[in-house]
C-alpha positions in Angstrom: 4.9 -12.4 5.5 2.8 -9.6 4.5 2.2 -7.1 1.3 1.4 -3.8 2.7 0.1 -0.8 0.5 0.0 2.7 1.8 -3.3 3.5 0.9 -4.8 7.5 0.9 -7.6 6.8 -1.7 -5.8 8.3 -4.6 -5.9 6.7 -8.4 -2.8 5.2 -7.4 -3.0 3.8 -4.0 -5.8 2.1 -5.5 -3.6 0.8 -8.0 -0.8 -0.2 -5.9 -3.9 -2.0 -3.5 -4.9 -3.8 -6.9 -1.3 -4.4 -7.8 -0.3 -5.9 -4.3 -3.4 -8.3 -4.0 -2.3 -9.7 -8.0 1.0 -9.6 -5.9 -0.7 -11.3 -2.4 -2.7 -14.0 -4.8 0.4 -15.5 -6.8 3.1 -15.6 -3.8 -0.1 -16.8 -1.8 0.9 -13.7 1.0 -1.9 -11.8 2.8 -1.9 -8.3 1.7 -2.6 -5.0 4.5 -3.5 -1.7 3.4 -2.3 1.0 6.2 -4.3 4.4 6.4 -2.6 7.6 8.2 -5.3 9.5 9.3 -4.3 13.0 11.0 -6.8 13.3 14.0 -9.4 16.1 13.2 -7.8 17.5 9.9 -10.8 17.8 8.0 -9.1 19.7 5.0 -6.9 16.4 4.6 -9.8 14.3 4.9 -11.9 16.0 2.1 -8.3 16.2 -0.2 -8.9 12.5 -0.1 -12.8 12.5 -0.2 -13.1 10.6 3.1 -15.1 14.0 3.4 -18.0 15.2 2.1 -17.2 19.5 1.5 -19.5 20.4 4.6 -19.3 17.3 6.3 -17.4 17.8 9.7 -14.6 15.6 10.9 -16.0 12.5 12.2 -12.8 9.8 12.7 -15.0 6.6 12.8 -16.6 8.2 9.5 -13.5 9.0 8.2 -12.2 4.9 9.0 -15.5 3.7 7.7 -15.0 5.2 4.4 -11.0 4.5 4.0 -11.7 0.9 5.0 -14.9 0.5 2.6 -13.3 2.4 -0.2 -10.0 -1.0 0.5 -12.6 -3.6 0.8 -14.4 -2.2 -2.9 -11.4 -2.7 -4.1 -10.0 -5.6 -2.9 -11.9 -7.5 -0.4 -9.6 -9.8 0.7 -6.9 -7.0 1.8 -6.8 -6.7 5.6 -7.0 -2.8 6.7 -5.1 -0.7 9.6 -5.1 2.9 10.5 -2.9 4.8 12.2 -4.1 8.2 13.7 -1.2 11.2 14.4 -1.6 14.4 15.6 -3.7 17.2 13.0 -0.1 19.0 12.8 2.0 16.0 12.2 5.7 16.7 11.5 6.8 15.7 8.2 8.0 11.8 7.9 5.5 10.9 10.7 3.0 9.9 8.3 6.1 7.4 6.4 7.1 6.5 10.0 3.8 4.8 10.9 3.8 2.8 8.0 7.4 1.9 8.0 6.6 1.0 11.9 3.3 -1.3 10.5 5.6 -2.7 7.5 8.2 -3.7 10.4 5.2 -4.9 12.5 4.3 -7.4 10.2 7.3 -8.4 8.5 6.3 -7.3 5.3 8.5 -8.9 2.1 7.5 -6.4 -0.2 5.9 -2.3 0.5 4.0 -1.4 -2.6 3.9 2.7 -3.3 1.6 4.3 -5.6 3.3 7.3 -7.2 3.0 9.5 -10.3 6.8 10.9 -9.3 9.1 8.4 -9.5 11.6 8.6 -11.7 14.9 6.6 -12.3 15.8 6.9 -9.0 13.9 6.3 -5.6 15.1 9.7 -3.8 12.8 10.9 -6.3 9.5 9.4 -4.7 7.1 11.9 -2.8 8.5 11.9 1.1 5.8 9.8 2.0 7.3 7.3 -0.6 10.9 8.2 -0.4 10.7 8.2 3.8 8.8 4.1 3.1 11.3 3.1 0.2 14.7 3.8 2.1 14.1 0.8 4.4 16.1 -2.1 3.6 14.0 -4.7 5.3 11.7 -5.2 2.6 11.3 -4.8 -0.9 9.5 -2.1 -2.5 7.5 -1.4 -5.3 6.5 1.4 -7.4 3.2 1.4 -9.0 3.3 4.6 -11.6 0.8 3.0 -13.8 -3.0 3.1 -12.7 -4.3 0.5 -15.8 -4.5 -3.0 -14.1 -1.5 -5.2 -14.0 -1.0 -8.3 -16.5 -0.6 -10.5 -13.5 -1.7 -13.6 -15.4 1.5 -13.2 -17.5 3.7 -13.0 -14.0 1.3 -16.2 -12.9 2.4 -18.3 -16.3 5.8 -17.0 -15.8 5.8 -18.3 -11.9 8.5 -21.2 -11.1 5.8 -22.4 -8.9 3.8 -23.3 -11.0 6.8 -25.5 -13.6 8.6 -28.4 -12.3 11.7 -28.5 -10.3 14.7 -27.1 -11.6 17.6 -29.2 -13.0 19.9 -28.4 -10.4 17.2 -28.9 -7.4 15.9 -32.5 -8.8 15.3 -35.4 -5.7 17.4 -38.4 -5.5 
C-alpha cells in the first residue's frame, strides 16, 4: 500500500509530504506525492512559484520544479503528475488524485489544510472532494512545525512484544 500527499508546493503540502514520509517510514509504506498541473495556466503555476513572474508556461519546467521542490523535501517520496485542461471544472483537480489514490491502493491520503475545522465538509474542495472517499484513510495536516514522529515510533506495537491475547503456543 501506498501514502499519497497532494502536493501544490504550499507550507502545508510540504508538511503533509513531511508528515506522510514520518508516516511511510514507521508503517514501512512507500509514500507518492501527486501534482495537478492545469496545462498552460501560467497564473496557477506562478500562485505556486513553479513560475518565475515573467517566466512563460513551460510544462516540463513546471514538472521539473514540482518534482525537485518533493525530492528537497523528502527524497525517498515517489512523484506523479497529472495534467487537466487550463479551464478545469471544479473537483477535477480532487478527481485525479482520488483516481491516483485508488490507483495505488493507498491506506492513508494525507491533506495539508489551514481550513479544517471539526468537521471534514469543512476542508478546501480540493480537500473535501479527496476526504469523502471511503477507501482510505485520511489525514489532516493543519500544523506546518514537524511532527513528533519519534513519539508515534516509541509508541508503535511493532516495535513491543506480542500481545497477551496473540502469544504462540
Amino acid at each position: 500500500m501506498t501514502l499519497v500527499v497532494p502536493f501544490d508546493g504550499s507550507e502545508l503540502a510540504e508538511a503533509a509530504l513531511v508528515r506522510a514520509t514520518e508516516f511511510g517510514i514507521v508503517f514501512d509504506e512507500d509514500v507518492l506525492a501527486v501534482t495537478v498541473i492545469p496545462r498552460g495556466n501560467a497564473d496557477y503555476a506562478r500562485e505556486r512559484e513553479w513560475l518565475e513572474p515573467s517566466q512563460p508556461f513551460d510544462m516540463e519546467g513546471v514538472v521539473a520544479t514540482v518534482h525537485e521542490q518533493v525530492t528537497d523535501l523528502c527524497p525517498s517520496a515517489d512523484f506523479r503528475h497529472k495534467v487537466v485542461d487550463r479551464y478545469a471544472p471544479a473537483g477535477t483537480i480532487a478527481k485525479r488524485v482520488r483516481n491516483v489514490a485508488q490507483q495505488v491502493d493507498a491506506s492513508m491520503v494525507f491533506i495539508g489544510s489551514d481550513n479544517a475545522g471539526h468537521l471534514v465538509s469543512t476542508v478546501s474542495s480540493v480537500g473535501q472532494s479527496i476526504a469523502v472517499d471511503d477507501e482510505y484513510d485520511v489525514v489532516i495536516v493543519r500544523d506546518r512545525s514537524p511532527a513528533k514522529i519519534s513519539k508515534l515510533r516509541n509508541a508503535s506495537p511493532h516495535v513491543a512484544g506480542k500481545s497477551d491475547f496473540y502469544l504462540p503456543d
